[in-house]
N, C-alpha and C positions, 0 to 999 in steps of 0.2 A: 337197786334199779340198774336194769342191764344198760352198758350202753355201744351204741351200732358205730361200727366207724360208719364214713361214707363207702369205703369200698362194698361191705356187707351189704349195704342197703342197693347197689347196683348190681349185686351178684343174685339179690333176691328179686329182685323188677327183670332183671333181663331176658330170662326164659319166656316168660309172662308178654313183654313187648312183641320177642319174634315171632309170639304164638299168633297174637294179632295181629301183625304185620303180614304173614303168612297165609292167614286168614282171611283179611283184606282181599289180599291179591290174589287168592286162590276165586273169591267172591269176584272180583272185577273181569279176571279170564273169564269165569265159566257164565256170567251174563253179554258177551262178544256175540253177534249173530255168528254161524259156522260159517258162512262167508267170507265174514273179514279172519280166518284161523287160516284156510285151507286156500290154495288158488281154484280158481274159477274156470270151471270147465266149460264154460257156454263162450261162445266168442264176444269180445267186447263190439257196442254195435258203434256202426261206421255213416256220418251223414250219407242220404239218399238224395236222388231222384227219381221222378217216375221214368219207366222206360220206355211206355209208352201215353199222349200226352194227344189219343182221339176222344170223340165225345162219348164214346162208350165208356172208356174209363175212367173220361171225369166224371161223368153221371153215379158210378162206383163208387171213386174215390168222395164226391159230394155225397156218398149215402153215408160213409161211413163217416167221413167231419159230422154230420147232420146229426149219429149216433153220439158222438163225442160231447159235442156240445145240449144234446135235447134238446134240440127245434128240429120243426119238420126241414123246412126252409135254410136252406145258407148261402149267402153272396159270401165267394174268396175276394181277398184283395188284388192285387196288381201283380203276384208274383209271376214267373213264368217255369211252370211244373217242370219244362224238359231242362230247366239250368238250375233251379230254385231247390233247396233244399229244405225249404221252409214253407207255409202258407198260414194267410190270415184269413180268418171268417170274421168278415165285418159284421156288426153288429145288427140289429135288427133295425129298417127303416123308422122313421121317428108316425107316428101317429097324424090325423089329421090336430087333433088337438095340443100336440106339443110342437114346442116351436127349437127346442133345444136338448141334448141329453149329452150325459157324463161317460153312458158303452164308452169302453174301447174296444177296439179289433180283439179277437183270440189268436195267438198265436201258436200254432203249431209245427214240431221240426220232426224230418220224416228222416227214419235211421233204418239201416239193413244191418237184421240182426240173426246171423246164421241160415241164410238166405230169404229171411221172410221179412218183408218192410211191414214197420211199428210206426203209429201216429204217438209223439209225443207233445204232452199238453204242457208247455213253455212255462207256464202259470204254477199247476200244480205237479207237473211231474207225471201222471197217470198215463200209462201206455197203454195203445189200442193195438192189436195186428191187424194187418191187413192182407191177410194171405191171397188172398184173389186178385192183388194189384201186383205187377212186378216193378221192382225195383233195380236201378243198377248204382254203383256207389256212386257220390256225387265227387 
């Protein structure tokens, strides 16, 4: 009966380890979105404001919160668009029959991102453009 020293037995596993080791990490690279491999050729975006803050544009700027959210209708909170870089669409008034509710506001933060301002949704992340609104950084 033959017998291994310990060295043998390391010199026999160790090819074998790198190959999986190798393998591994070649497997963990290559599932990386190419984003995070390479830099980012879009500009990173920058808080906004609206630039301009008449009832033409908020009429606009309410059509597109109004798409973001799925209601026809949206009351903003108390921000003030020409300084605010953020805005809430308060929740939908409470019914005749209820006397109480749990809505919160949505929050949304408005970013300039390679000249064109983006609604982002505070919540889940989901960005809208809003190319017909202009924006100046805030």
């Amino acid at each position: 009966m033959p017998n291994c020293s310990q060295q043998d037995r390391h010199a026999k596993w160790t090819p074998l380890l790198g190959t999986v080791i190798l393998s591994f990490a070649s497997a963990c690279a290559s599932s990386l979105p190419s984003s995070s491999l390479a830099p980012s050729s879009s500009p990173r975006p920058e808080p906004a404001r609206l630039a301009d803050t008449s009832a033409e544009t908020m009429e606009a700027f309410k059509a597109h919160l109004s798409d973001a959210v799925g209601r026809a209708d949206v009351r903003l909170g108390p921000e003030d668009m020409a300084t605010s870089s953020s805005v809430s669409v308060l929740p939908p008034p409470l019914s005749s029959k209820e006397d109480r509710s749990v809505a919160v506001p949505l929050v949304f933060d408005l970013e300039l991102q390679g000249g064109t301002c983006v609604l982002v949704n505070r919540k889940t992340g989901e960005r809208t453009r809003i190319g017909d609104i202009d924006c100046v950084p805030a």
